[in-house]
N, C-alpha and C positions, 0 to 999 in steps of 0.2 A: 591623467593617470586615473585608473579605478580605483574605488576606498576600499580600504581592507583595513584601516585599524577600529577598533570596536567603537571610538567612540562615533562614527559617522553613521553610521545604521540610516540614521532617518534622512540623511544628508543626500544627496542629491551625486550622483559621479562629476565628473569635472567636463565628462563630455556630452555634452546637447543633445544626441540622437540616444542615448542612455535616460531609461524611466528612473524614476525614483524609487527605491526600497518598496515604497509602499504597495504603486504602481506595479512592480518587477515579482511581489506577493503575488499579487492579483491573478495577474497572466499564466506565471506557475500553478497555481491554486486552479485555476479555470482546466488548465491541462490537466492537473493529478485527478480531477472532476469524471474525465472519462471511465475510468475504471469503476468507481461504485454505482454512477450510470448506467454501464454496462453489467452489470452482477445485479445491484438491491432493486432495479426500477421494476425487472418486469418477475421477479421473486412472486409475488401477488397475483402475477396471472399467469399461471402452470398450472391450476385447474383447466383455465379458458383455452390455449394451447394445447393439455391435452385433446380439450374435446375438438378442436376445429380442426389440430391434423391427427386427428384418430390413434396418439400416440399414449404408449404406457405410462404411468408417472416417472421409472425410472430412465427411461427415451426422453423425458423431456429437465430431467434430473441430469442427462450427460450433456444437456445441450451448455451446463454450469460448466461442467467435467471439461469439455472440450474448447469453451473458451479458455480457463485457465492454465490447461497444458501448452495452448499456441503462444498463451499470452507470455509463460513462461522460458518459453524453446527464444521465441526472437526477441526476448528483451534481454538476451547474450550480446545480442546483434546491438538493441538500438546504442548503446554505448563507444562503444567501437567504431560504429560509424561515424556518430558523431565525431569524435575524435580525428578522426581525419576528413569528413567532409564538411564539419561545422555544425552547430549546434542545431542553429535554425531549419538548413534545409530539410534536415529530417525531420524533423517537429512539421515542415507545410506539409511534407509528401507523405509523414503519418495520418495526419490529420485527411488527408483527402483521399485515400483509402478508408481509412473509417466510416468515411461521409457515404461512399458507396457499398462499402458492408452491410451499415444500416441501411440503407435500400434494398436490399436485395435479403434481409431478415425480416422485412417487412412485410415483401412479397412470395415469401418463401411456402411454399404451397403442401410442401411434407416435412417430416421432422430430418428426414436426411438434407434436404436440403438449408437448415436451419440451420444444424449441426456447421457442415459447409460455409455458412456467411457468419454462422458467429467464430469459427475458428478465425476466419480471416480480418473480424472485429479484434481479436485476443494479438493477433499479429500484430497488430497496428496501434490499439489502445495507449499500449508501456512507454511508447516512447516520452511523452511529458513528463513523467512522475521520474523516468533515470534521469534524462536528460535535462530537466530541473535540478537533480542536485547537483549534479557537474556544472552547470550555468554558475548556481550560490556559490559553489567553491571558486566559479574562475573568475567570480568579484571581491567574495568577501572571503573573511578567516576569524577562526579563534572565536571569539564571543558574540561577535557580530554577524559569523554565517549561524551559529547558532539559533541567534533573536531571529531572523530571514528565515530560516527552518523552521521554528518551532510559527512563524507567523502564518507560512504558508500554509501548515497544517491546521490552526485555526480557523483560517480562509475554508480551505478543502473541505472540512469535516462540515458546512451544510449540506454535504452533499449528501452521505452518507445517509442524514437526517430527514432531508426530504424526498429522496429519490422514490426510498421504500411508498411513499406516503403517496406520492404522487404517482407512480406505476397502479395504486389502488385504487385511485380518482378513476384515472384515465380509464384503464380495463371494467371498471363499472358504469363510465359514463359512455367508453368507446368500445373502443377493443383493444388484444393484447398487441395488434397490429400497428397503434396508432404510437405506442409506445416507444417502437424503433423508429420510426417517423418523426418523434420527440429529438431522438439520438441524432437522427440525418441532421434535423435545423441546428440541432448545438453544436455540431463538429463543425457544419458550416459557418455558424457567426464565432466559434475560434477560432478556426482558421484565415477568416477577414481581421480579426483583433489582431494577432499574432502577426500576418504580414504588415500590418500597418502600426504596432507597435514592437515587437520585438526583434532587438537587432540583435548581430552576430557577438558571440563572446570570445568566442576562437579564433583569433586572427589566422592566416595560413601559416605566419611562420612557427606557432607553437602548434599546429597540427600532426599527428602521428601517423606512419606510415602503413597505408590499407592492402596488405598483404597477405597470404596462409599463414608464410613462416612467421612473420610476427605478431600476429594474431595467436598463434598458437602458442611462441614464449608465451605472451601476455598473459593468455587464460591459465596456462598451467603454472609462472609465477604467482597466479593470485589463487588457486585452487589447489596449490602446496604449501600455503601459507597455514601454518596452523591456527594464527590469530584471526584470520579470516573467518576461519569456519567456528570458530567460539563465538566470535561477536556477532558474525550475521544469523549463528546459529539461536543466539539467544534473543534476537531480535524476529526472527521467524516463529520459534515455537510461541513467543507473546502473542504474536497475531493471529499464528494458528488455533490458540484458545478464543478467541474472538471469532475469527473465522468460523468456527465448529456450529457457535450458534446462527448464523448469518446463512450458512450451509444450509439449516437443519431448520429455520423458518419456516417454510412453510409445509411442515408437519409439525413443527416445537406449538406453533401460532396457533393455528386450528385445531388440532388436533389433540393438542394438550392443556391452550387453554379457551379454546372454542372461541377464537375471534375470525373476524372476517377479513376480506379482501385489502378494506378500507380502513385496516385498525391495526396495521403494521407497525405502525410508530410507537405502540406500547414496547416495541421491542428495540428500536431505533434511535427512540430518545434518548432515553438512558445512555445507549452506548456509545452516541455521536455527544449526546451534552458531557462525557466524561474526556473522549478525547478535544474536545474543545478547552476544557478546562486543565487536562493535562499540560498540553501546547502550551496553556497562558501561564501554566506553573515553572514551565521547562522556557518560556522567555523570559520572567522575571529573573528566574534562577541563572542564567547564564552569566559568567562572568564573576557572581558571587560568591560561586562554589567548587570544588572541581568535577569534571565532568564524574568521576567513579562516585562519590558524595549524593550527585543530585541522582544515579542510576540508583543505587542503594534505596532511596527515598521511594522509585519509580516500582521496584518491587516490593517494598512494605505494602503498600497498596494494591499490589497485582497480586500478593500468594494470600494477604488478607480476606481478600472480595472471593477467590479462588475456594478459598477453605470455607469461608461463611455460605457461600452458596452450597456447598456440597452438604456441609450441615443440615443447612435447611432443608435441602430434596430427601436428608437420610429420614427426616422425622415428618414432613408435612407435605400435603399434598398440591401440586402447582395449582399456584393461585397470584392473583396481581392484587397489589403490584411487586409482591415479595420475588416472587421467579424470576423477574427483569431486574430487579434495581442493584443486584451485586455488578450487573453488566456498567452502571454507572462509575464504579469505584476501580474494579477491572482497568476500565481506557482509559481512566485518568491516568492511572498508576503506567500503563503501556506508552500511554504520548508523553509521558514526564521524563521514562527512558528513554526513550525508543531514539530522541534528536543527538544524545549523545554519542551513544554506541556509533551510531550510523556514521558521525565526521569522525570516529572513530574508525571506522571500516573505509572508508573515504580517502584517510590517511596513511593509512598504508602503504599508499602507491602512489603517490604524486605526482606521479609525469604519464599517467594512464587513467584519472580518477572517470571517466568515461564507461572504460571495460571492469573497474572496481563496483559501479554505480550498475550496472550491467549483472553482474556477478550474483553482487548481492539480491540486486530486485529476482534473479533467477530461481536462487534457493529459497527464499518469502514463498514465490509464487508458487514452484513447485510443490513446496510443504502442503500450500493452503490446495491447490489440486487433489493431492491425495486425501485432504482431508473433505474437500466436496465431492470426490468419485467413493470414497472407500470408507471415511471413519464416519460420516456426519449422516452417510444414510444407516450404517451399522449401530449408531449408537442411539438416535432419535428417536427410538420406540421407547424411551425412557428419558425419563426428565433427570434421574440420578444417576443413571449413567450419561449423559453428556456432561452433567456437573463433573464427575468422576474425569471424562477427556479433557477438561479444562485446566481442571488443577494436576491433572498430568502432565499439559502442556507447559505450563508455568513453573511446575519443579524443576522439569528440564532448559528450559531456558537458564532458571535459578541457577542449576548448576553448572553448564556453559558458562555465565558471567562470572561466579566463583573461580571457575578456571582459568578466566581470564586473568583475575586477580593474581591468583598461586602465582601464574606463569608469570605476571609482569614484576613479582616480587623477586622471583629466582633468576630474573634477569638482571635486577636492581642487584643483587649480593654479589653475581658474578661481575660487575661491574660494566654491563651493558645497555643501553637502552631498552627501558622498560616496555616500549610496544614494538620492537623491533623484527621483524618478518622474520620467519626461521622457517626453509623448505621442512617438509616432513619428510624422513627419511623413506 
């Protein structure tokens, strides 16, 4: 039998072809990998890019735009599928699409055609990072998928931190070309990890039925849920405030505070050493608190760093390391939430948590879309106005989770289950 009570975290499952917690981090984390790979690596060479395919900044500005809508449109999909064809298969046959996306962004000789292989990168990237937490859920529970969630994201978040850094090497030492060529060998050596360590979680007989029609209940069970959309909603605008500056890099970077190619990390640090430490804030706390308690904590910290930044940009002019470091306090407070809400949003559906995991990464991703095609180049000509987008972002998350509250208290009175799914009329 697999462990699910919190005390085995570090323990080992009972069956032999099953990694250990630690292990079962790793391989998730190495997946959730692709995505900032894909976004922070080659951020630093969109000068280079435009000049080689003669493209405008803002042509090479949609090439963000376009990964993020695909990535968003099929990570409805990767969930779902999972669900009824098993966790893993889709995880190889993600993976080996990707491997040839990046070939073919590498080689990509106009910006149309770039456009083109990064979209079919965005299709294919989602799948680890949903299909990751529906794996956590169909081993562990309670305080123990928790610790596994917030570990993973510790894992994950070097990514983050040295992509950027490393996309500036490369593009200085190589080209912006050699960078996708980076992406082709890593999809490659996880996708040799993953067959040769990661097994199925899904047995066929708890597999869900791959159809329209119920595919279609599914989605609109979970997208008439009104708790759905409060807690994923509150967990999206947090990273859309994060997103905004990640967006907006490279014009926030150079352009504001006149750093180079190679000096991305003034902006990366901070905000991956935050979510790093958030994660390690949100594993200790598991179990010791209740999940609303340790959320509550997770925004003290996000509307804080929120406010202090905007402060700062109302009266002084950007300068480091002040401009970056509220970004440190921001991820903490966002990764200290953000493992809650999420097995909260998780929970909801439990005999689908696949198309939930699906759902949710849908509305993130979209958010953050908009916010790379529309708010992040709108706002970036100013340092106090993306301050200004951020702690907009954050309000509203703020008050999403507040609502969450209300609602689960007026369930509690009427003597109902306090997170319990209510269609939306």
């Amino acid at each position: 039998m697999l462990p699910t009570s919190e005390n085995n975290l570090n323990a080992s499952p009972t069956n032999r072809n099953f990694p250990s917690s630690n292990a079962l981090a790793l391989i998730l984390a190495a997946l959730a990998m692709l995505g900032p790979f894909s976004v922070d690596t080659y951020l630093p060479a969109f000068p280079s890019i435009e000049a080689s395919l003669h493209a405008t900044p803002i042509e090479v500005q949609q090439t963000l735009t376009a990964y993020m809508f695909s990535f968003g449109v099929m990570i409805l999909w990767h969930g779902a599928l999972s669900d009824a064809f098993g966790r893993r298969n889709i995880i190889l046959g993600s993976l080996a699409v990707f491997a040839v996306a990046s070939l073919g962004c590498a080689a990509a000789h106009s910006v149309e055609y770039l456009w083109a292989f990064r979209i079919l990168q965005g299709l294919s990237a989602g799948a680890g990072v949903v299909i990751g937490r529906a794996i956590i859920r169909d081993i562990y529970s309670g305080a123990s998928a928790t610790r596994l969630l917030s570990l993973v994201t510790m894992i994950f978040s070097i990514a983050p931190a040295i992509a950027p850094i490393m996309g500036g090497w490369i593009v200085k030492l190589l080209d912006w070309r050699s960078i996708f060529l980076f992406m082709f060998v890593y999809s490659i050596f996880t996708f040799w990890y993953c067959y040769k360590k990661l097994p199925e979680t899904l047995p066929p007989e708890k597999r869900a039925e791959f159809n329209p029609q119920f595919l279609i209940a599914s989605y609109t069970q979970v997208f008439r849920s009104r708790l759905f959309h409060l807690k994923t909603g509150a967990v999206a605008f947090n990273f859309a405030g994060l997103f905004l500056y990640i967006a907006a890099a490279p014009v926030f970077l150079p352009h504001h505070l006149g750093l180079g190619p190679d000096q991305f990390a003034w902006l990366f640090i901070p905000a991956v050493s935050g979510i790093f430490c958030g994660a390690l804030v949100a594993n200790r706390l598991a179990g010791r608190m209740s999940i609303p308690t340790q959320v509550n904590i997770g925004f003290c910290f996000l509307v804080g760093a929120a406010l202090a930044n905007f402060i700062y940009c109302s009266f002084f002019p950007p300068a480091l390391p002040w401009s970056v470091a509220p970004l440190f306090f921001y991820t903490l407070g966002m990764s200290t939430a953000a493992p809650g809400i999420t097995l909260l949003v998780l929970d909801l559906f439990p005999h689908i948590r696949g198309v939930v995991a699906s759902c949710q990464s849908f509305v993130q991703t979209m958010l953050a879309a908009v916010v790379a095609g529309v708010v992040a180049p709108f706002l970036s000509h100013s340092v106090l106005w993306l301050a200004a987008g951020q702690l907009a972002c954050v309000f509203l998350a703020l008050i999403l989770w507040l609502a969450v509250r209300s609602y689960s208290r007026v369930r509690q009175q009427t003597g109902l289950n306090a997170w319990e799914t209510v269609p939306l009329e």
